[in-house]
C-alpha positions in Angstrom: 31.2 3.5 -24.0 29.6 6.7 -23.0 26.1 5.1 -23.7 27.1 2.4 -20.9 27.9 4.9 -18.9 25.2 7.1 -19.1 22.4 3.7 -18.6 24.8 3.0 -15.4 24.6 6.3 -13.6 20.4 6.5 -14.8 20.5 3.2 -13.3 22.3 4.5 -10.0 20.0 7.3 -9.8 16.6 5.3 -9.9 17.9 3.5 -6.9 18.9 5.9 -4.6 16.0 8.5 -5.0 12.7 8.7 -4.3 12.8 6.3 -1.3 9.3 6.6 0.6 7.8 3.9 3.0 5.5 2.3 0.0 9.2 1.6 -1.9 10.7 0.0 1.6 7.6 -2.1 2.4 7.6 -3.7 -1.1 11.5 -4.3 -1.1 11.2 -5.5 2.6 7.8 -8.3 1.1 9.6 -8.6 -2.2 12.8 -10.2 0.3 10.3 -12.3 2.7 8.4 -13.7 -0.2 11.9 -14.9 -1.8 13.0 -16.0 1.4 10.1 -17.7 2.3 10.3 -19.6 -1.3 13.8 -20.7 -1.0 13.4 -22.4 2.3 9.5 -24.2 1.6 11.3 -24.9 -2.1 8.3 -22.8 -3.8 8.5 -21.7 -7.2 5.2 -19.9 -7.4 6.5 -17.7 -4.5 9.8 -17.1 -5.5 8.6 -16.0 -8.7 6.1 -13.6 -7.1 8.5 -12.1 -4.5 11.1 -11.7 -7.0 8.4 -9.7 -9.1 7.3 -7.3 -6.1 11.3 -7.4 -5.4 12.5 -5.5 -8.7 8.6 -3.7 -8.6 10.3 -2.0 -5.2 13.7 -1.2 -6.4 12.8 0.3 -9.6 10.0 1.8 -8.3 7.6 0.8 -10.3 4.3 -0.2 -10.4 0.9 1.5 -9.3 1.2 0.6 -5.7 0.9 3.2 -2.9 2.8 5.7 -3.6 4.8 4.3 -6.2 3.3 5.4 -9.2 5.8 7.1 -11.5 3.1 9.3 -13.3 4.4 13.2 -13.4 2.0 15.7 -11.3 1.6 18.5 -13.5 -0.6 21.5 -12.8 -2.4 24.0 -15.2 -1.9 27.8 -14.1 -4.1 30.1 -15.8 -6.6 27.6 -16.5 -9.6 30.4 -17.0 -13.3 29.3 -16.7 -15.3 30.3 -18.6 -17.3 33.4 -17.1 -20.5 32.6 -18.2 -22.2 29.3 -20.4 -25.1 30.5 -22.7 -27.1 27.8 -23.4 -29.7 28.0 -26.4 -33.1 26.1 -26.0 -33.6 23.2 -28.6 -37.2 22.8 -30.1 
């Protein structure tokens, strides 16, 4: 039971964070697209919005902004101060 619970509140927390207006505008195409399919009876297009649909609420995908990949920044990196190069013959 604790496993369950544990999927349900990771579940709870990808859908309520990390809203930004890339997320919105593929929830809000994902929802036209479906629409759009149930009334012109297209399958093609249901499919399609129902893709970009679950793309925007799990937030996944490389779309604008939505790419899930952690930023991470070396500190300390040091340069090297100088390159010696030898001469090949």
């Amino acid at each position: 039971m604790e496993r369950a619970q544990q999927q349900n509140l990771m579940m709870k927390t990808l859908l309520t964070t990390n809203w930004n207006g890339a997320r919105i505008f593929r929830v809000a195409v994902g929802i036209t697209a479906l629409v759009y399919a149930f009334i012109r009876h297209d399958a093609l297009m249901g499919w399609a919005g129902g893709f970009i649909l679950l793309m925007g609420l799990a937030n996944m995908g490389c779309g604008i902004g939505g790419c899930s990949t952690p930023v991470t920044k070396k500190q300390d990196e040091k340069m090297p101060e100088s390159i010696h190069f030898e001469e090949i013959k």
